[in-house]
N, C-alpha and C positions, 0 to 999 in steps of 0.2 A: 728537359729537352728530349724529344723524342726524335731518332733519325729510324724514317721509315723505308719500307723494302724496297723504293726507288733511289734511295739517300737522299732524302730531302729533310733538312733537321727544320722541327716545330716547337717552339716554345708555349708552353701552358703554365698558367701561374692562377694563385686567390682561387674563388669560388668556382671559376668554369673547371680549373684541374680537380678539384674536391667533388663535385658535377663526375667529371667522367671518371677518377676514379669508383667513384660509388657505383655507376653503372657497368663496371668490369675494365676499362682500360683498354689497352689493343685487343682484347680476348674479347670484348661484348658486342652489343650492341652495333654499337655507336661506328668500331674497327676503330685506324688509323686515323691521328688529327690530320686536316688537311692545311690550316692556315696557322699563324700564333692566334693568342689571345688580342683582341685590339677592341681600344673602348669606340662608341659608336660617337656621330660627330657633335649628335645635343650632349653627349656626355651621360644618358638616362643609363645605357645599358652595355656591357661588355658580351663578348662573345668569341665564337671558333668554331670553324668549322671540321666535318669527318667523315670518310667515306660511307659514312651511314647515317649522315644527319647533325644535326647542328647544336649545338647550347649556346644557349641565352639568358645571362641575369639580367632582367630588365627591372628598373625603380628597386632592386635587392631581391626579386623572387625570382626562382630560376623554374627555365622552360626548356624543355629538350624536344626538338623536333625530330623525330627520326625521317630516314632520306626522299621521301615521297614529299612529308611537308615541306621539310627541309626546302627542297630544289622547287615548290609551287611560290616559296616565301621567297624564295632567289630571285624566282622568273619577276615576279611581281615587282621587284625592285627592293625587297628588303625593307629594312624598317622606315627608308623615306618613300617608299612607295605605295602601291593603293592599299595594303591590306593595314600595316603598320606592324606595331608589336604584337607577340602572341599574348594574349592574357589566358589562355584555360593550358591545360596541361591535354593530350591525347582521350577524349572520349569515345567507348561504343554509342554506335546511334542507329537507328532505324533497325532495331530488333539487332542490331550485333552484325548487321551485314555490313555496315561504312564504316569508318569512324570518322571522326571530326577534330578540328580545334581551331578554335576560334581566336580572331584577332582585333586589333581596337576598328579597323573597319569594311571588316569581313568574316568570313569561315571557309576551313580549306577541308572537302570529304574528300576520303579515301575508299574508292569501294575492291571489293574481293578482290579485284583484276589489278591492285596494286598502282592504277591510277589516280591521282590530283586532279579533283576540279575544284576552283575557286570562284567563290561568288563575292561580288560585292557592289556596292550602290545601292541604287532603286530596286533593283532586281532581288538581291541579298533581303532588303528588307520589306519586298512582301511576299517572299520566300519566309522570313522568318513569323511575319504575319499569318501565313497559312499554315503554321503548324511545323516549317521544318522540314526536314528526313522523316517523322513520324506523322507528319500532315499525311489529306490525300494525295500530295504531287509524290511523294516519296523519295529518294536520292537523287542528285542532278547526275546527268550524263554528259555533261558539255562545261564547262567553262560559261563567264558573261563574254559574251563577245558583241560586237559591233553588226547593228545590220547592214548587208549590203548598199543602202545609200544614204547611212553617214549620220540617220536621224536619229536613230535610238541604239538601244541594246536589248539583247535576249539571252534566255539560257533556256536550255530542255530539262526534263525530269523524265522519269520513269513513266508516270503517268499524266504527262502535260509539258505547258511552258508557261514562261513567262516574257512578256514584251515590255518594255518601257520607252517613253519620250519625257523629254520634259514638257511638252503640251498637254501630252494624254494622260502621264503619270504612268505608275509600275500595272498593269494587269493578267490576271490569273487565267491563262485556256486550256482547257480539258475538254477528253471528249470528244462528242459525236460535234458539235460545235466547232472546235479546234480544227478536227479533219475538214471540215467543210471551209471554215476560212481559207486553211494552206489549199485544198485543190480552188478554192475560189482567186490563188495568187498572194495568198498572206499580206502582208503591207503593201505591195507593190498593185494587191488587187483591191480590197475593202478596205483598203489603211490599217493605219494602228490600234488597237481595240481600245474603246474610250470607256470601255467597262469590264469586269472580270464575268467570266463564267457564273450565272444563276438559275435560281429554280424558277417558273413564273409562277404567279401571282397562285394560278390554280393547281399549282405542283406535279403538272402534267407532262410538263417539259422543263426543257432549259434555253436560253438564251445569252446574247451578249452582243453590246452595239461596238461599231467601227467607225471611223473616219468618213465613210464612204456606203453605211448600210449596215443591216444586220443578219445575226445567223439565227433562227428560232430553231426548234427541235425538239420531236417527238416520237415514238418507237412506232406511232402507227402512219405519221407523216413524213417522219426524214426529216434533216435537216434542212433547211430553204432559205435562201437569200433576197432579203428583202431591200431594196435601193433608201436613201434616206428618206427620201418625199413619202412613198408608199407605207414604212415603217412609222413616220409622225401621222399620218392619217389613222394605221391601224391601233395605234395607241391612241388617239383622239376620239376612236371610235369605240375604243371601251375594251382593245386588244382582242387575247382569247375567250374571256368571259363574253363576248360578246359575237363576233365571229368565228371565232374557234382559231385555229393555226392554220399556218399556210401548208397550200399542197403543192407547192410548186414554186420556184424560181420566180423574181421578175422578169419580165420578159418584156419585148418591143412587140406592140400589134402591130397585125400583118400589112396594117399602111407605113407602118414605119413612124406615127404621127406621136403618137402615145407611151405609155407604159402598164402594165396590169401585173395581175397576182388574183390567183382562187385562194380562198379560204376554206374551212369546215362547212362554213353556213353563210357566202357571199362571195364578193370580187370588191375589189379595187380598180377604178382605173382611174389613171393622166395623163394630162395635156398638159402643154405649156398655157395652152386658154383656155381650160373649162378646171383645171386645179385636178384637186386628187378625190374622187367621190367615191363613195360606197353604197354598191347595188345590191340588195339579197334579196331572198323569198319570190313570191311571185313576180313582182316586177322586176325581178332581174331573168327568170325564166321566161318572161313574155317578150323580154326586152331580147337574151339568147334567140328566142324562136324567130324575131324579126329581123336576125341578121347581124344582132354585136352591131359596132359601131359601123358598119357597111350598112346596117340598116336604116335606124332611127339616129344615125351620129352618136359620139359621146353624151355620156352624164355632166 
């Protein structure tokens, strides 16, 4: 029985006392217990809590959380809650800058700043799909949290994010790609990305479609937002092997009737009646000189 420097007497017994004795007792780690010993309610696992963190024999192997996990595993609801029990013991990760440890359905990093964030679901696992803290997203910055209207969830990284719905599924955004969707209004503007971050076909650029259109990108083009109709026409048409990449935005022509987009080596335009066509070479230069569709009308 420990009474600690507020007087508050804690009882420890079995494996979690043998636990913190090992780790130094009031002098380590761990400091003063905070709760007794109490078995959990399936009966798998005993535990106690300490002003530095926590032990846990779970199934007979013991996990010591110290207080950063400790208090992510707390917030989370503890072992009936989203993460569950710890199964790894404290890892270095991403070069020794976070650590980690993981749990039956999730992982909690901890980076330099002595911060928790915890991942878990869809998100956690194509976060762990991608490599991790040693992928290219590298450490998360945030927590999964909730987007603002209710349909999905996300988390940021160092170098990206991640979105998930259960429509869309989990997807990877990096990049010059990424920046473009958020100034383009994130989910609230091109939806939820229905693809992750890739290379195209001719390794020129990258790309990634959305709900509501997509973002191409290239260092000599910028990134550009293509509407959905415009984007299935440009891939019908044989994408950038064949047009090249967009230079520009979709946009409404100046009757207000349409929609377009320039390419490397042509245009796109639509109607609601003449569909989605594609103009290049000379006959789209002749067709420019007579006036765009103020002249000769749409394609």
């Amino acid at each position: 029985v420990y009474l600690d420097p507020s007087g508050t007497a804690v009882a420890l017994h079995g494996p979690v006392q043998d636990a913190y004795d090992a780790e130094g007792g009031p002098g380590g780690d761990l400091g003063w217990p905070r709760s007794d010993v109490v078995v959990t309610s399936d009966g798998r696992a005993q535990l106690a809590h300490f002003t530095g963190g926590s032990v846990v024999v779970v199934d007979g192997t013991l996990r010591i959380l110290p207080a950063p996990f400790g208090a992510a595993w707390a917030a989370a609801g503890g072992e009936r809650g989203s993460l569950g029990y710890p199964t790894s013991a404290v890892q270095a990760a991403s070069g020794g800058r976070v650590s980690m440890m993981s749990f039956e359905r999730g992982t909690v990093y901890v980076g330099a700043d002595g911060v928790a964030r915890t991942l878990t679901g869809a998100v956690h696992a194509a976060y762990v799909g991608a490599g991790g803290s040693a992928g290219a997203l590298g450490p998360p910055t945030t927590d999964v949290r909730a987007t603002p209207d209710g349909r999905g969830s996300f988390a940021h990284f160092e170098n990206g994010s991640i979105y998930a719905t259960p429509a869309t599924g989990a997807r990877v955004l990096t990049g010059k790609v990424r920046e473009r969707w958020v100034a383009a209004g994130s989910e609230n503007g091109l939806g939820f990305p229905t693809s992750s971050v890739a290379r195209t076909a001719d390794g020129a650029g990258e790309f990634a479609h959305f709900e509501r259109g997509s973002v191409y990108w290239t260092p000599s083009t910028g990134a550009r937002v293509l509407s959905v109709v415009l984007r299935n026409a440009f891939v019908a048409a044989g994408a950038e092997r064949s047009i090249g990449f967009p230079t520009m935005d979709v946009r409404a022509t100046p009757d207000r009737v349409g929609r377009y987009a320039h390419f490397q080596r042509g245009s796109i335009y639509w109607t609601p009646s003449t569909g989605a066509r594609l103009v290049s070479g000379a006959v789209r230069d002749r067709w420019a000189a007579s006036g765009w569709e103020r002249g000769l009308g749409y394609p």
